[in-house]
N, C-alpha and C positions, 0 to 999 in steps of 0.2 A: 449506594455505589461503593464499591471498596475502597479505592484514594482516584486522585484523579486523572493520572495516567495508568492502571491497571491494563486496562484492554488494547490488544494489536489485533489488524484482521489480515489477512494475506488474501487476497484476491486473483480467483484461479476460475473464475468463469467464462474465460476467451475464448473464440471459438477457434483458435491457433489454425488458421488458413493459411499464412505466409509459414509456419515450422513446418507444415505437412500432417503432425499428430498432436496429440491432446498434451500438450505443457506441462501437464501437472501429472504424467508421467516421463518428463524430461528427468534425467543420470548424467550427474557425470562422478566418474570416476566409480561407477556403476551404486550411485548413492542417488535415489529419489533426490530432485533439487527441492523439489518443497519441504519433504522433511528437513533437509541441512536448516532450511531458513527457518522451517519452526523450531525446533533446534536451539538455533541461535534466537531466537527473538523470546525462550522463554529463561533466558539468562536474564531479561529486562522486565516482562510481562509473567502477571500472574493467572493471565484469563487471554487464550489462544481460538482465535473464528478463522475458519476458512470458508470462505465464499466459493461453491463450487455449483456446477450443472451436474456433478455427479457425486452426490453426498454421499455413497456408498463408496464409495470408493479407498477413501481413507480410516485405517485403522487405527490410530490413535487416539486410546480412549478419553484421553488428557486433552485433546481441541474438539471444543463445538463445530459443529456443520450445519452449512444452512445453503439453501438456495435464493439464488434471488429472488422477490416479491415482485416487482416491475422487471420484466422483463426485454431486453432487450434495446439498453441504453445505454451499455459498453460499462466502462467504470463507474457511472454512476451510481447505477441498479445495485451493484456491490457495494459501493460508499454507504448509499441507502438504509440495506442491508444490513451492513458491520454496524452502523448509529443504533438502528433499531434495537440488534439484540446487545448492544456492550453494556458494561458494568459499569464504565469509569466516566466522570467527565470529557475528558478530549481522548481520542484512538487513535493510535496508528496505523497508518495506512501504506501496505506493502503488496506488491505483485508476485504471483510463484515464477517469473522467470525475470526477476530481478536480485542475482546470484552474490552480490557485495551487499552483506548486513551490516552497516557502521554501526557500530555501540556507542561510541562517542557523542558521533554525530548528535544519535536519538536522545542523548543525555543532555547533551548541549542544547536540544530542542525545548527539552524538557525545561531546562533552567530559564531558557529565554521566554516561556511563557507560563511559567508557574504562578507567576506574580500579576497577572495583568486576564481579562476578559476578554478573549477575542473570539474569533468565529472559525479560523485558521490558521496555523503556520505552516507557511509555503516557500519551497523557495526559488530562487531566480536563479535563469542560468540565461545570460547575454536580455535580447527583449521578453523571451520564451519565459515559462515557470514551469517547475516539475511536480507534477501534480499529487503523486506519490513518493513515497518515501517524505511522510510527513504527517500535520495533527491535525484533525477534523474534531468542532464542537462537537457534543450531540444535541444543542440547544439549537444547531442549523437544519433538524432533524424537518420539520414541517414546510419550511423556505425551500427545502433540495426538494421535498415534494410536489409541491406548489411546478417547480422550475421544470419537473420532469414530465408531470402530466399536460403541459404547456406543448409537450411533444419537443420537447429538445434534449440533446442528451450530450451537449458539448458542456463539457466540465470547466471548459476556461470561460464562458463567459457567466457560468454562475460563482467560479470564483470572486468574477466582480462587482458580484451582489453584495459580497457579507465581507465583514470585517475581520482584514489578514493581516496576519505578522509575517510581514517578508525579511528572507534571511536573503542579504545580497550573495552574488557568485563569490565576492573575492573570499566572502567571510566561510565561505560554505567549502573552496576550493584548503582552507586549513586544516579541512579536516579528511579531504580527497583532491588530493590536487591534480588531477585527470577528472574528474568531477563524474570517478566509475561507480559511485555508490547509486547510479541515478540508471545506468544501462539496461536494458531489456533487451533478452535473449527472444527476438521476431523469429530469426529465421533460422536453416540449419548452417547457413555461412555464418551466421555471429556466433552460435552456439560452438562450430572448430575454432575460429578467433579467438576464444574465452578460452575452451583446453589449453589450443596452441599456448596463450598469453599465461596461463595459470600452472606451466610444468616449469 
């Protein structure tokens, strides 16, 4: 493995039902948003995966592409996925229409679990956790399997199998204090929201 944060994945397998079209040709400011995010996530990462249903798609010879292997369990299949093929001990895990890249933040991730063994860092916002924009072991690699062919595919409660570094709201809001690093562009309202908010 190269060190042990080396590897990000961006996961772009949605089947964007609520946007109307395929996300991972969502623009703004007439710029691919997935590129800006790879972009920015190889200012941090040496080793770039996109998780896509359509691995043709993407030009950039500089990120891997893969599809998902299990099929059809929302972000997990992706998580899965990203474990499978990374390089590094623990991955980051990012979505294509999740349009604020904190570099900080993910430094700050870094430092808070460099030193210690855990299974995840995740963090909390109010009872809820955000399930991305954050580090997945790949030693949870067999446990997420296990969990998925059980026919579930809800993420939070395999969260609560394995051993997590939670980063609290308040601690998380220091470094987003709108806690916008976390938003996801669903629809085509959030997606004018974001413009409007971002001129």
């Amino acid at each position: 493995m190269s060190d042990d944060f080396g590897t990000c994945v961006i996961l772009a397998g949605g089947k964007s039902k609520r946007m109307g079209f395929d996300k991972q040709t969502l623009k703004i400011n007439n710029v691919r948003l997935l590129d800006t995010i790879s972009s920015k996530l190889q200012d941090e990462f040496n080793d770039i995966i996109i998780i896509t249903n359509k691995p043709n798609y993407n030009k950039n010879k500089n990120i891997r592409i893969y599809r998902d292997e299990i099929i059809g369990k929302g972000p997990l299949s992706g998580i899965h996925k990203g474990l499978k093929e990374a390089k590094s001990k623990y991955v980051y895990f990012i979505a294509c229409d999740m349009p604020n890249i904190n570099l900080k933040y993910i430094r700050f991730m870094k430092r808070r679990i460099c030193s210690k063994d855990i299974s995840a860092c995740i963090t909390k916002n109010g009872k809820w956790i955000e399930p991305l924009n954050s580090f997945y072991n790949v030693s949870i690699l067999t446990q997420l399997e296990e969990h998925i062919l059980k026919n579930s595919n809800s993420i939070h409660s395999f969260v609560k199998k394995i051993k997590c570094e939670y980063i609290e709201e308040k601690v998380a809001r220091n470094y987003s204090n709108d806690l916008s690093m976390f938003i996801n562009l669903n629809t085509k309202e959030d997606l004018n929201i974001y413009i409007h908010n971002a001129k």
